[in-house]
C-alpha positions in Angstrom: 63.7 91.2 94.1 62.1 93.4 91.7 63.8 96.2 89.4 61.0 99.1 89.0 62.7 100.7 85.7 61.6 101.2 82.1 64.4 101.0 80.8 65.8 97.0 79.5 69.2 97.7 80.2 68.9 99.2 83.7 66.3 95.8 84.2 69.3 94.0 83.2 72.2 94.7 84.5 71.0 94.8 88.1 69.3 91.6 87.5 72.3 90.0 86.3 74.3 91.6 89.5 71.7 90.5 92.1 71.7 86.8 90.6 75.6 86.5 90.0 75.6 87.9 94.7 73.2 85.5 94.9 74.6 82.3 92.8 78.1 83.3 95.4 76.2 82.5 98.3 75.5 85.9 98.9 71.8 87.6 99.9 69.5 89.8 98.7 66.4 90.3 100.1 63.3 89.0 98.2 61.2 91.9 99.0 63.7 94.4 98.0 62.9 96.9 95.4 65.4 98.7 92.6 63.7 101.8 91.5 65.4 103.7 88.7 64.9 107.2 87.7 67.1 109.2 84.9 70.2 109.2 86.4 69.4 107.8 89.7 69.1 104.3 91.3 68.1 103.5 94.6 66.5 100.3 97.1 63.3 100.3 99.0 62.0 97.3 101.3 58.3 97.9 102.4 58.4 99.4 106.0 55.9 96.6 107.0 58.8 94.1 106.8 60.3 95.8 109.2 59.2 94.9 113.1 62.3 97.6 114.3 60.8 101.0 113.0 61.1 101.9 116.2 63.4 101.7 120.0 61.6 101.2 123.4 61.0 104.6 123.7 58.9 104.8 120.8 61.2 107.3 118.6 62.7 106.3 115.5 66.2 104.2 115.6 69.3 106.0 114.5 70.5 103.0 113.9 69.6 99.1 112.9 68.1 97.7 115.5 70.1 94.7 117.1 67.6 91.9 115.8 67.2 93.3 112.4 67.2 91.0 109.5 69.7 91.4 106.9 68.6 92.8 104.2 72.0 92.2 101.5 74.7 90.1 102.2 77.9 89.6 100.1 80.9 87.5 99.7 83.8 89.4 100.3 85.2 87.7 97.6 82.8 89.8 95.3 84.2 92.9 96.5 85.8 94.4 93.5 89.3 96.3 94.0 88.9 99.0 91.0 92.2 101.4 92.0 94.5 99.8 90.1 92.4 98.9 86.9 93.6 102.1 85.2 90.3 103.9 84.5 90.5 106.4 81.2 90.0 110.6 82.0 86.8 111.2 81.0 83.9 113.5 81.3 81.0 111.3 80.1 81.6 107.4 80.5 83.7 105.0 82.6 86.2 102.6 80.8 89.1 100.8 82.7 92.1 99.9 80.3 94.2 97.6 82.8 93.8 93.9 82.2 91.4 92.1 84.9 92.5 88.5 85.1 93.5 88.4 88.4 89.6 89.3 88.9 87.5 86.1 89.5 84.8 85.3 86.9 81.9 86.6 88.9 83.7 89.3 90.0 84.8 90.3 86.3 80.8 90.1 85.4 80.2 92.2 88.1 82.8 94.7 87.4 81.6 94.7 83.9 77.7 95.2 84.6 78.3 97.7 87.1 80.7 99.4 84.4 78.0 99.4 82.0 75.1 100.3 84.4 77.3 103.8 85.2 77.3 104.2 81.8 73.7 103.7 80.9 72.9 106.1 83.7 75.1 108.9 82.7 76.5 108.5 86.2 79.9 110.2 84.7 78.3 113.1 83.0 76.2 113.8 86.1 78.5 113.6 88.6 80.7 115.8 86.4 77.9 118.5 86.7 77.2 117.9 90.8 80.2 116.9 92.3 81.8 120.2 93.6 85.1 119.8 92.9 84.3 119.9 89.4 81.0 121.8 89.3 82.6 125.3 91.5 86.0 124.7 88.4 84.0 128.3 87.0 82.9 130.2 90.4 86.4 131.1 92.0 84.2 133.3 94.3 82.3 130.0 96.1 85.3 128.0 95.4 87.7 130.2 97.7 84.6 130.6 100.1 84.6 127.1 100.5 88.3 127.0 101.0 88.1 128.7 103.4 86.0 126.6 105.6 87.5 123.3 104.6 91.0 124.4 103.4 91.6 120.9 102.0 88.8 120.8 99.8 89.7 120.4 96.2 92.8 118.1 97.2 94.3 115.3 96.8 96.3 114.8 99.7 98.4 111.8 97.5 98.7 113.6 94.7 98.1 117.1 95.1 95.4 118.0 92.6 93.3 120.9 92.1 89.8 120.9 90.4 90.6 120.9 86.9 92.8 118.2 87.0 91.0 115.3 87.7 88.5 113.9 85.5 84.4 112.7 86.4 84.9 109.3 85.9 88.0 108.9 88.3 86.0 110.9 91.0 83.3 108.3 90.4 86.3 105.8 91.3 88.1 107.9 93.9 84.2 108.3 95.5 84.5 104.5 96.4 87.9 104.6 98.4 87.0 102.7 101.6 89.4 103.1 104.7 87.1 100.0 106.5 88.1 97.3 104.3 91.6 97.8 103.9 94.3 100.4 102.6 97.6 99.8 100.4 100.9 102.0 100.6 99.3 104.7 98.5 96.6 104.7 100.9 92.7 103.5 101.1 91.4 101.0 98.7 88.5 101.8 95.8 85.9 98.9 95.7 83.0 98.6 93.9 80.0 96.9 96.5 77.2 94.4 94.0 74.1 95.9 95.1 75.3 98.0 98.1 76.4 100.6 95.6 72.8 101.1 94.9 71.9 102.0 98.0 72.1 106.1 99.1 73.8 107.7 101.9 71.5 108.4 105.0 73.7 110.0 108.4 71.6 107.7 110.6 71.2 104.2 107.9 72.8 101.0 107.6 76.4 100.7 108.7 79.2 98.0 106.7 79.2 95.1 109.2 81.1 92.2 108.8 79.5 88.5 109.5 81.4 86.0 111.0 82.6 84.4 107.7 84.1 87.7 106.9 81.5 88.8 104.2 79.9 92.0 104.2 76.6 92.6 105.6 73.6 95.6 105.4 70.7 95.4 108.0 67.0 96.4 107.5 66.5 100.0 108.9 64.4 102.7 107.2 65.4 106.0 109.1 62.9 108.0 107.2 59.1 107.9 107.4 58.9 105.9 103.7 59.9 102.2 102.2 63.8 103.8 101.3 66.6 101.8 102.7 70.4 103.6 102.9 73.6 102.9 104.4 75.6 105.2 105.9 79.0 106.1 103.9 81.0 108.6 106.7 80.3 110.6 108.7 80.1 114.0 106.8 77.7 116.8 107.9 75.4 118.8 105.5 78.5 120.5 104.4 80.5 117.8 104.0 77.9 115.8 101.9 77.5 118.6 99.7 80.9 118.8 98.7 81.6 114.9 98.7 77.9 113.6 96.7 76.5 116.9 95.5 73.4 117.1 97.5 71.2 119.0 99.9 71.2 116.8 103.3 68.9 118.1 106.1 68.8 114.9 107.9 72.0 115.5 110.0 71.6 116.9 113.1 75.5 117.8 113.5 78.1 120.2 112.4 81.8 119.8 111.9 83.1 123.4 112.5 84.7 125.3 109.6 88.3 126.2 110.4 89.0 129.4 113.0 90.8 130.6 115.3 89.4 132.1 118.3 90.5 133.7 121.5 89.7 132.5 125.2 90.4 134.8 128.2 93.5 132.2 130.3 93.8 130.2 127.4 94.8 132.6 124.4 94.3 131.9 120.9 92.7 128.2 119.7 92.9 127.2 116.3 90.2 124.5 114.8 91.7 123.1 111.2 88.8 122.6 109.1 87.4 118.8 108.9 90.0 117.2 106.1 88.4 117.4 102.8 88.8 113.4 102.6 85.5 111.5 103.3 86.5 109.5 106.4 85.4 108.5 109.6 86.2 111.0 112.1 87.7 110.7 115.4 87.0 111.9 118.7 88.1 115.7 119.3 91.6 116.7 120.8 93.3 119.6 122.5 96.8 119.9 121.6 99.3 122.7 123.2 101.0 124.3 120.2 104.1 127.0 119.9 101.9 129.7 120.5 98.4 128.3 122.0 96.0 125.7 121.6 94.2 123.2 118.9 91.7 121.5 118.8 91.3 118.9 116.3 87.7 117.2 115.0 85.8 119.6 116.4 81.6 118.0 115.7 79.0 120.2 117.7 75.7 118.3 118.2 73.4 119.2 120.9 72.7 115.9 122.1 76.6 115.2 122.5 78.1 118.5 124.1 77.9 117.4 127.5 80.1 114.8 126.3 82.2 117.2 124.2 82.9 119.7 127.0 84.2 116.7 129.1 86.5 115.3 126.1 88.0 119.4 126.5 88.3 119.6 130.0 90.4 116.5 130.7 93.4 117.4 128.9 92.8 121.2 130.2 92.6 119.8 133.7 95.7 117.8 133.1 97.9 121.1 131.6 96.8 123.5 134.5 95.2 121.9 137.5 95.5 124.6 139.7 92.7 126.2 137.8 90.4 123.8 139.3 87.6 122.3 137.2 85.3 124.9 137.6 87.7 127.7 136.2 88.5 125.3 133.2 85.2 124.5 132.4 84.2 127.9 131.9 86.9 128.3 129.8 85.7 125.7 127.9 82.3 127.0 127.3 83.7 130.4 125.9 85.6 128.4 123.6 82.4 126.2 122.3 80.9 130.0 122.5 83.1 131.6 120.4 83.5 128.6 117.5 80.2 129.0 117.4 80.1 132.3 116.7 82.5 131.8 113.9 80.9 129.2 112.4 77.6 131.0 112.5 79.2 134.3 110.5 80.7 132.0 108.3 77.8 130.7 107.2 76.0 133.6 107.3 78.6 134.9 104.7 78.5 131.8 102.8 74.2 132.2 102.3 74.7 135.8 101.8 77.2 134.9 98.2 74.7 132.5 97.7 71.5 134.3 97.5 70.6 136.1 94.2 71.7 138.6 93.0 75.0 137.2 92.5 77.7 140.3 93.1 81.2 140.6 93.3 82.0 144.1 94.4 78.8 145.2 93.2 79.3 144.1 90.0 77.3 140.8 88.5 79.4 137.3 89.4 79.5 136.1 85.6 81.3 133.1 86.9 78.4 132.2 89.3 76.5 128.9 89.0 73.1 129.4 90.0 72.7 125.9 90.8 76.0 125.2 93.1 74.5 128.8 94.8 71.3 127.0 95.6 73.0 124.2 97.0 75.1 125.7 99.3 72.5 128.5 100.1 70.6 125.6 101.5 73.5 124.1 103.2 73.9 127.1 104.9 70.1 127.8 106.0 70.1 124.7 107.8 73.8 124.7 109.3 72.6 128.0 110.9 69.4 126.3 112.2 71.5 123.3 114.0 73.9 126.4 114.9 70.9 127.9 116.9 70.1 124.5 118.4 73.3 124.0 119.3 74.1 128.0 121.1 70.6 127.4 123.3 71.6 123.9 124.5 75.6 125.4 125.3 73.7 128.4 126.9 71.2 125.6 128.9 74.3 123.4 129.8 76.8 126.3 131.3 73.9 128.0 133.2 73.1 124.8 135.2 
């Protein structure tokens, strides 16, 4: 392994971290390369080491491909559980005040270096300024525009907090809550992952995978045309990544509708609750009867699953009223993926329009607009409405045939 930084500390600490997975029986690739820039770290593993850049049909994987090499393994045991180690509020550093001696002694170095690597990164103070919950605190005109897309955004659903009230360093914490590898009463677990922390979020890298011993395991895949390695952390679309890392992501090819409520000619009104502001895994979409119509839950439109959407919606529609017949229903179906669409598309349209300078509030100057969460979301927007289009002219493709 080589660290690419300039800085000793950086050189350090992940040196120290690698070697303490390693001395546990864990693996890191020999090959793999820490590069460090300002605030940012992140692992590359030359593509040529890779023999699975591509499937049988020639196109890049999505996925690892099932031979692949491993490329970090770790002992479960060096999994560190960080909820409960009482971290201090704080808008610049990460300190945890709660005694650690139930902690192992590699794990206790490892909490400690990755503590201090945070900190000589300025993770805290950057996060502060790019996670969203924090960042939109001063642009109540985005924040409520956000709202109303994903009306749980700028929760907690345990504890009921608004932006403002939670600090950067426990969203650094909170950001490592993983539902995969186990939850307590209070709900999913914080860890921090030796040397799969340093890895970035891709929608189509590596995937947590457990070996047979029960340690944790990342595979060789580089989903983009360069030596970076990622894993995958959810499944969030470009929306959801924005709001959850406080980035532009224009690799996803999917979108998790906003929240409506549309109307469908034999059906009535539908309701779509926006995707949960909580960074999980989501399930597969339902259709619920409610007290005055329909909802359907986990709504993700992506062209190349709608076929398989549209039949996930017309099973339980078949099942309610039969005597429609399937061909009735499915129709009905299509105007509703129609219509979602269409609110999702003038939703963002509105959402690029606040976002585009100049920045006006009934023609008046937005003094509490920041220009660089408008950026942001004005490119999340410009390329949800480019998947929109993809998505309208493969609906249009599927109900004509």
């Amino acid at each position: 392994m080589r660290v690419a930084s300039d800085d000793p500390n950086v050189h350090r600490l992940v040196t120290l971290i690698a070697d303490t997975v390693t001395a546990e029986g864990g693996y890191v690739h020999p090959e793999l390369i820490v590069r460090h820039d300002g605030a940012s770290l992140w692992l590359e593993l030359p593509r040529a080491l890779n023999p699975h850049l591509v499937g049988a049909d020639g196109k890049p994987l999505d996925k690892p491909h099932p031979d692949a090499a491993p490329l970090l393994v770790v002992p479960n045991g060096l999994h560190i559980p960080v909820s409960d180690l009482d971290w201090e509020p704080h808008d610049t550093r990460l300190r945890y005040r709660a005694q650690a001696e139930h902690l192992s002694s590699a794990q206790r170095t490892i909490l400690d270096a990755m503590v201090e690597l945070f900190n000589t990164l300025d993770k805290v103070r950057v996060i502060g300024q790019a996670y969203a919950p924090h960042a939109l605190e001063n642009d109540p005109e985005l924040f409520a525009l956000i709202r109303a897309a994903r009306p749980e955004f700028g929760t907690d659903n345990a504890k009921g907090r608004l932006p403002g009230e939670a600090s950067p360093a426990l969203s650094v914490v909170n950001s490592r809550l993983r539902t995969e590898m186990g939850e307590a009463e209070e709900g999913p677990i914080g860890y921090f992952m030796p040397m799969i922390d340093m890895l970035n979020h891709h929608p189509y890298g590596s995937r947590y995978r457990r070996t047979d011993g029960g340690d944790w395991r990342i595979d060789i895949h580089h989903p983009e045309p360069d030596d970076q390695v990622f894993v995958r952390y959810n499944r969030a679309d470009s929306l959801g990544v924005a709001l959850g890392l406080g980035y532009l992501e224009t690799a996803t090819r999917f979108v998790a509708s906003v929240a409506c409520r549309v109307a469908v000619a034999g059906l009535g009104t539908i309701d779509v609750p926006g995707v949960s502001g909580q960074r999980r895994r989501l399930p597969a979409p339902t259709l619920n009867r409610t007290d005055d119509g329909w909802q359907v839950s986990a709504l993700v439109l992506e062209p190349e699953r709608l076929e398989n959407l549209r039949t996930l919606l017309l099973m339980p529609l078949m099942s309610v009223q039969p005597d429609r017949g399937a061909a009735a229903n499915l129709r009905s179906v299509d105007e509703f993926l129609a219509a979602v669409l269409e609110a999702n598309t003038a939703y963002y349209e509105r959402l690029l329009a606040r976002c585009t300078p100049p920045f006006l509030v009934d023609s008046e100057p937005d003094l509490g607009a920041d220009p660089g969460q408008r950026a942001l979301f004005a490119g999340v927007s410009a390329h949800q409405l480019h998947l929109l289009g993809n998505i309208a002219a493969r609906l249009d493709a599927l109900a004509s045939a």
